[in-house]
C-alpha angles and dihedrals in degrees: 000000000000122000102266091205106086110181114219114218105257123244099205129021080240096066140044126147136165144236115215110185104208108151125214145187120240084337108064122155131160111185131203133178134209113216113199136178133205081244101054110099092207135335128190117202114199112181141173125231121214116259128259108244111197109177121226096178153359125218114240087017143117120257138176120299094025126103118248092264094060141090145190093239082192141306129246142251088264118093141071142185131251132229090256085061101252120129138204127213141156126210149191109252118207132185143193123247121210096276091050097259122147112242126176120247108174144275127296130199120218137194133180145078125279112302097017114058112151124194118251102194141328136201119271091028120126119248115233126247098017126147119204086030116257126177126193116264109176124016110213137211128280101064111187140190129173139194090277088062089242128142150216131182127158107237123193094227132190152165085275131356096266087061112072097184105160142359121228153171127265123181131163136075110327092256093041105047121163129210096226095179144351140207105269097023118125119277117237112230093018094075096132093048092050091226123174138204123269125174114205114206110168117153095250106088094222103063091035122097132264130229123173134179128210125195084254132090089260130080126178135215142169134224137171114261108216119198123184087260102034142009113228131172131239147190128219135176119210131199140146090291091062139263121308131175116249105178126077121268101228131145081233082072093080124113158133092239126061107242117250130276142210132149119187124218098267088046105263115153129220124179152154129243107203113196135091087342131027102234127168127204146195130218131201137159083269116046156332119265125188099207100175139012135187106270108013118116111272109233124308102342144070109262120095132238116251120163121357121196145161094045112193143177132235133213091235079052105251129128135242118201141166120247137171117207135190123213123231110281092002123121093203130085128225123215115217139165107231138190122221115193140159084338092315125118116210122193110211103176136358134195124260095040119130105233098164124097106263082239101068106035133320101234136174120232140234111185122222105177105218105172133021108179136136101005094299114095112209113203144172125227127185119251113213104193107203093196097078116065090252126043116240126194111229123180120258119182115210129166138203122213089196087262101059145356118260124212097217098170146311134175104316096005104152112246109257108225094011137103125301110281089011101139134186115243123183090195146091085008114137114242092004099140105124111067105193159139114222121193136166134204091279104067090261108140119174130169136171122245142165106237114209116212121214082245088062100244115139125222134169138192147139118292137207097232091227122176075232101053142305103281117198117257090185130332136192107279096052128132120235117197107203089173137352082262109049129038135194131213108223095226096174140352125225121189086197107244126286094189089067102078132026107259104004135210114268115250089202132047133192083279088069085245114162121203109211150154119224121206110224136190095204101042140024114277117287132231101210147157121234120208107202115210129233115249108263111214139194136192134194122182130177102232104183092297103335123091115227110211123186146183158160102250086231096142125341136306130261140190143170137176082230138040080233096049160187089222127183145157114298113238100235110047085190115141090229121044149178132195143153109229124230100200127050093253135016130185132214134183141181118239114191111182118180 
């Protein structure tokens, strides 16, 4: 196992103080100290303090809702955590047969917070309130879950679990679910055609169903209307009022894909009519706006709209898309990321621009959005190197505050913050496939990367995305401590994939929760949440003959008349303080213990 005390350079010969990253359940502390002398002019301690690890599953273990000879054999890339905490995810249950033997025996969907995860349904499990009795018999991507913890999630359903007959859609709390609509059931605003409900779930994401969630007591899907002469697709919004159609009814709308989807917190709609013409919409409580349309000239300018994809949400309410557009007299499309907001189109990035340093490659760009959250819009674009004999195309993660464009790695990058020839490296890491920045609305940006020692020794963890540097979270090599009795080795990290389903779930929320799984020698891999804390600081400052000393107040005070002690606790706990000092040199650190 790796050392866990990492000495920061010090600014000043008055201060040093250390970081050890031991990591803890329940009981996680990472504790620095200032030093200052009466000589020192000013010193600023900034220091890190270990994350709060609170467990939600283990894998090949038992968890809430399954009998004792089961098992969650693992859990998939789908789920995500609000910003109350509470998480969703659905898994794969395994038991075990009379000789011992693992058999599978369905998927299961979960909700809850550490410590109490509940389970939601599972195949095979009858569904309440049903006459004649149905059970669920397949449980479909995508899975939701909103503020209000509630919850939504598309199930194939029949008379037994070997007869899948239908698929339908279920929303509400996890012990109060509604089926909102089946396959076969009429379908609201289509009453003279005598058109019916079909949801199409095939595998491939584009011709599945959508269902999205707002904070609201509203929630919109689609679903393919079938007549007895033509299929067409519609979009509805639901609330306590009932369900309405929000989507035009128009023989363009006619396709083999499901249109895009995407709510925002406070219930506005956004989507994309696919036909004749590729149109997108927004819906409010108002009205309904088309804001773009195939063909029609994009903003200001001269070239023309063609496809538009990957439609989000964000928090200041505008919304990120993809686009490709296509310039008077020219044959070739170009691929963007584009802001819509209050009527005004905003284009944040375009292929073909050259985005990495003149020094490294010059390299043309294909844009692939990958994350849209908090105001700031992540993306990927392809690099195409022309100095080999064949252009390949390498990732490269950029984001856009709304104001520039930020380099935040690619293949060889140097590693900002770290040592000298580290360098970041996107490939050969295990689990790295999703290759993102995640933020939330307070400034709080983490990814995971694989960091390249001059040595040559590979490492990977999770990283705090600072203006400063990029400062571990939590890294391969950790120790995690589950008890006071057992101990697991953090062997690798994973932030499940947000490029597996359209509009993910988010993996951190405005507590700087992180929803992560670690990858462990000792024991099976861990579903868990990590609680980033929030940087502790000291400053010490020679004022004539007095000594300033400030802080944040982010844990308790501590001095000593040595770095080796005795410590305990300073008698004024004050923010601001001044003192004249009796020795030559005192010490003070910040202990956090949660």
């Amino acid at each position: 196992m790796k050392s866990l005390t990492h000495p920061y350079p010090c600014p000043s010969a008055g201060l040093e103080f250390n970081k050890p990253s031991r990591v803890h359940v329940a009981r996680a502390q990472r504790k620095a100290r200032a030093i200052a002398t009466i000589a020192t002019l000013l010193v600023s301690a900034v220091f890190a303090q270990s994350p709060i690890i609170s467990i939600v599953a283990f894998q090949g273990e038992s968890i809430e809702g399954l009998a004792e000879n089961e098992i969650l054999e693992q859990w998939s890339l789908d789920k995500g955590i609000n910003q109350h905490g509470s998480v969703l995810f659905s898994g794969l249950i395994t038991r075990f047969d009379e000789r011992g033997r693992k058999i599978r025996a369905g998927k299961g969907l979960w909700s809850g917070r550490s410590g109490a995860i509940e389970l939601v349904m599972r195949e095979g499990q009858a569904i309440p309130n049903q006459n004649p009795p149905l059970v669920y018999t397949e449980l479909l991507s995508p899975i939701r879950l909103n503020d209000r913890n509630q919850v939504a999630f598309f199930a194939r359903i029949g008379s037994s679990p070997e007869a899948s007959q239908s698929t339908a859609l279920f929303v509400g709390e996890p012990h109060d679910l509604q089926m909102v609509a089946k396959d076969g059931d009429p379908a609201v605003g289509f009453e003279t055609l005598n058109g019916t409900i079909e949801f199409k779930t095939e595998f491939n994401l584009s011709t599945r169903a959508r269902v999205e969630l707002s904070n609201t007591n509203l929630f919109a899907w689609s679903a393919a209307v079938k007549t007895s002469d033509f299929e067409r697709f519609g979009i509805w919004a639901t609330d306590s009022a009932g369900t309405h159609l929000i989507s035009p009814i128009s023989n363009d709308f006619q396709t083999g894909h499901f249109p895009d989807l995407a709510m925002s917190p406070n219930g506005t709609v956004a989507f994309t009519q696919k036909g004749a013409a590729d149109t997108l919409f927004v819906h409010s409580i108002l009205e309904l706006k088309r804001i773009a349309q195939e063909n029609q000239t994009v903003a200001d300018t001269t070239d023309r709209w063609r496809v538009f994809s990957r439609l989000t949400f964000l928090n200041d309410g505008s919304l990120t898309f993809g686009a490709q557009t296509r310039a008077e007299g020219s044959s070739r499309n170009d691929v963007a990321i584009w802001r819509w907001l209050n009527g005004n189109f905003t284009r944040i990035a375009v292929s073909g621009t050259t985005l990495i340093p003149d020094e490294l490659r010059s390299r043309s760009v294909s844009l692939h959005p990958i994350s849209s959250r908090s105001g700031v819009v992540t993306y990927q674009a392809c690099g195409e190197s022309f100095t080999r004999p064949r252009p390949q195309c390498e990732p490269v993660i950029l984001m856009n505050d709304g104001t520039q464009d930020l380099i935040i790695a690619y293949e060889g990058m140097p590693f900002p913050g770290g040592d000298p020839g580290d360098k970041i490296t996107l490939s050969g890491v295990k689990n790295l496939t999703d290759i993102t920045v995640i933020s939330n609305d307070l400034g709080t940006r983490v990814m995971h990367l694989g960091k390249k020692s001059s040595d040559g020794n590979l490492n990977q963890g999770i990283y705090r995305i600072e203006d400063t540097g990029y400062s571990p979270i939590i890294e391969a090599g950790d120790m995690i401590e589950l008890t006071e009795e057992s101990k697991a080795n953090v062997t690798g990290v994973h932030i499940d994939a947000s490029r597996t389903t359209t509009n993910p779930l988010p993996a951190l929320n405005n507590n700087n929760q992180l929803l992560l799984t670690l990858n462990t020698e000792e024991f099976a891999n861990v579903l868990a949440v990590v609680e980033i804390q929030t940087p502790s600081i000291i400053t010490v400052q020679k004022k004539a003959q007095e000594i300033l000393l400030q802080w944040d107040g982010n844990g308790i005070l501590e001095s000593a008349p040595n770095v080796a002690g005795p410590w305990s606790r300073s008698p004024s706990q004050e923010l601001l303080q001044q003192f004249s000092p009796e020795q030559t040199h005192h010490f003070f650190r910040i202990q956090r213990e949660n």
